[in-house]
N, C-alpha and C positions, 0 to 999 in steps of 0.2 A: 355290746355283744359282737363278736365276731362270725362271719361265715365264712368255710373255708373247702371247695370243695374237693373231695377225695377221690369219689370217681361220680361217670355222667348221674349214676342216680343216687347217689350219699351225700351229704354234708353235715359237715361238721359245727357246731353251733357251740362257740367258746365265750362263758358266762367269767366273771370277775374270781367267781370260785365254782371248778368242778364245768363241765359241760354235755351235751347233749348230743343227738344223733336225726339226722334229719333223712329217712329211706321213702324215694320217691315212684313209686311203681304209675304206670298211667293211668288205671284204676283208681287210686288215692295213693295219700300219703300216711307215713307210720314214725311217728317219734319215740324215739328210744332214750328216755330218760326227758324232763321236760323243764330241768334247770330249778333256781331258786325261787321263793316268791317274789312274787311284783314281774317274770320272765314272759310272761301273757303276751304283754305290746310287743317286744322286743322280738317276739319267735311268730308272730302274726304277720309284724312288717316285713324278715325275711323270708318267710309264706310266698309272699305280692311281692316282693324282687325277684323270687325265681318264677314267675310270671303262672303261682299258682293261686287258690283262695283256701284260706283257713280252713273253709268248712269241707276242703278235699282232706282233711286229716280223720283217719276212719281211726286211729286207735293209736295211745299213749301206752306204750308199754316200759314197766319202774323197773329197773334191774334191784333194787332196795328200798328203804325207807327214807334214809338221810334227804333232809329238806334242802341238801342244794343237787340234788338229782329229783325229789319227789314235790320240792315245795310250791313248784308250778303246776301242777297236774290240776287240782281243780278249778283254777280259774281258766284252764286253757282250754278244758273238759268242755267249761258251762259255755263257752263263745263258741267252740265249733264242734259242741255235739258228739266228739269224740270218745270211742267209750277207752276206761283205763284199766288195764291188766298188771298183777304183779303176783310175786307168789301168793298162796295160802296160807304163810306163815307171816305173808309181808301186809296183808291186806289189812287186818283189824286193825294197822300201824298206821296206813295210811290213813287208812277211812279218821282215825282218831278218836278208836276206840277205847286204846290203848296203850298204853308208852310204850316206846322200841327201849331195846336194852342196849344200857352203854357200852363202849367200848371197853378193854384194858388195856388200859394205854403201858406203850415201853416208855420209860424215861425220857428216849430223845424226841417221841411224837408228841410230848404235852406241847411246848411252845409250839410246833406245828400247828397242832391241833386249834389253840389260844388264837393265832394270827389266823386262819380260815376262820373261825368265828367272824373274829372281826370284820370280817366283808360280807356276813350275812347278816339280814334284817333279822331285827329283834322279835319278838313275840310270835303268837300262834298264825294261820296264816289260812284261807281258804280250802279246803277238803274236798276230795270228789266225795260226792253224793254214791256213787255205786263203785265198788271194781272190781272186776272178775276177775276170780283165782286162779293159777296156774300148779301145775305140776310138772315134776321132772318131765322130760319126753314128751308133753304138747308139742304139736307143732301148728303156729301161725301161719294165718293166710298173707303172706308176704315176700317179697326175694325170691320167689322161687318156692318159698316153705322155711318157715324160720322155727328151728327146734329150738325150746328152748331146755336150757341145762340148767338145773338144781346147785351152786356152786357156794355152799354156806362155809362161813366163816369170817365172812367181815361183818355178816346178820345173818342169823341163823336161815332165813329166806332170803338172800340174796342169789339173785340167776344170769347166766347170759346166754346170748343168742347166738345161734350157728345157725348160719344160711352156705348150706354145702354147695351149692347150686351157685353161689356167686363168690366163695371161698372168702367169707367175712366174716367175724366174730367180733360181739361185743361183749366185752366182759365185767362189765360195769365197775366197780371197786377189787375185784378180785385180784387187779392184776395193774399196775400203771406204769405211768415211762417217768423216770424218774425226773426233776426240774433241772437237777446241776448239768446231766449230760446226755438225758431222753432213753439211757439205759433201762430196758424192762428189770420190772421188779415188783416185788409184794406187794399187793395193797397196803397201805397204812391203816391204823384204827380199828382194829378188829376186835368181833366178842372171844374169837377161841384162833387164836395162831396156825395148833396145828392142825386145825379145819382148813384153813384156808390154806395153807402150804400145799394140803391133799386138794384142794379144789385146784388150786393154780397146775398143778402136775395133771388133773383131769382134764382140763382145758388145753393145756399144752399138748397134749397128745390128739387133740382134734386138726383135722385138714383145715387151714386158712391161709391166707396170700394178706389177707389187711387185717388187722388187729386194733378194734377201736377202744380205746380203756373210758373210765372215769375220769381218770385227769392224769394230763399231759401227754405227747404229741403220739397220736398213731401209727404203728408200724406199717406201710404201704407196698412191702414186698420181702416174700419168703418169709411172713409175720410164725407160720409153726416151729421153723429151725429159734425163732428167737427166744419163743417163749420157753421152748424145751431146754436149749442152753442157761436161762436165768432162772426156771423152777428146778433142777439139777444142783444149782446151789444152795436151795433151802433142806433144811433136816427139820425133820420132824423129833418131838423127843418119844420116850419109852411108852409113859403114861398115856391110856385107854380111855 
């Protein structure tokens, strides 16, 4: 795993597939998204290199379901006590109540989709035991005040975070930089397209300077002019 920092109190926490968000207030700490399973060790040691302890992490918050953002949450819960947030609609998924629903995949995401398997561990994997639900317009005790935003369409409860007060946005899958050239762009994998198209354009239209996605590299300056120029080229279709 890589750390990578973005500014004095974020870092970046870059797993094999997919990565995390590391928000350091002096009060505690707040991870945003919590990597795949088996991520426990690996997000604990850079805990104790940035000269913090584990058990300063007061809360995992899931921007979705997908086990290489969700599949760390409760081993990293049960070691430091932290408690786990995700939407209302995400929660019964996590807990593993219930199965999340697939994707529809376009044509050119299936091998994508195949190779990211591939680097994630087989089978079921530890649960948090509790998580508290969220809804559009909460806002966390974090950054200054961390709203979160309702941005469905890669999962129907998929959300990201806006901290206006330190001009950051995380947008979990909603929104990524692409691998060939870090261009912003659509989430990949989604359950409904033109949900997410309307989320990516709701999020774009929010005040931010850093843009942290789901995967691949973060936007670190004047991240609204970008996202707004790259959700401008998606169309929605007719159908309601």
């Amino acid at each position: 795993m890589d750390v990578i920092e973005l500014l004095p109190r974020l870092h970046l926490l870059r797993f094999p597939v997919g990565q995390a968000y590391l928000w350091c207030d002096d009060t505690g700490l707040t991870l945003i998204d919590a990597g795949p399973p088996g991520s426990g060790t690996p997000v604990r040691e850079a805990i104790a290199a940035l000269g913090r302890q584990p058990e300063d992490v007061r809360r995992i918050v899931l921007t979705h379901f997908h086990e290489d953002h969700a599949g760390g949450a409760g081993e990293l819960a049960a070691s430091t006590g932290a408690e786990v947030l995700a939407h209302t609609l995400e929660g019964p998924v996590v807990r593993g109540d219930v199965p999340g629903p697939p994707p529809v995949f376009e044509d050119w995401e299936r091998p994508l989709h195949a190779e990211a398997a591939r680097h994630l561990p087989q089978g079921d994997f530890e649960r948090p035991a509790k998580v508290t639900e969220l809804n559009d317009g909460d806002v966390l005790g974090f950054g200054g005040g961390a709203r979160v935003v309702h941005a469905p369409g890669h999962t129907h409860g998929s959300i990201a975070l806006h901290l206006p007060r330190r001009g950051v946005l995380f947008t979990g899958d909603a929104i990524a930089a692409s691998p060939l050239d870090g261009s912003v762009m659509l989430g990949v994998f989604n359950v409904d397209r033109d949900r997410a198209v309307r989320s990516f354009r709701r999020l774009a239209a929010l005040d931010a300077e850093v843009a942290c996605f789901g995967h691949g590299d973060p936007v670190t300056g004047q991240a609204s002019a970008a996202l707004r120029r790259s959700a401008d080229t998606y169309a929605v279709s007719d159908r309601e």
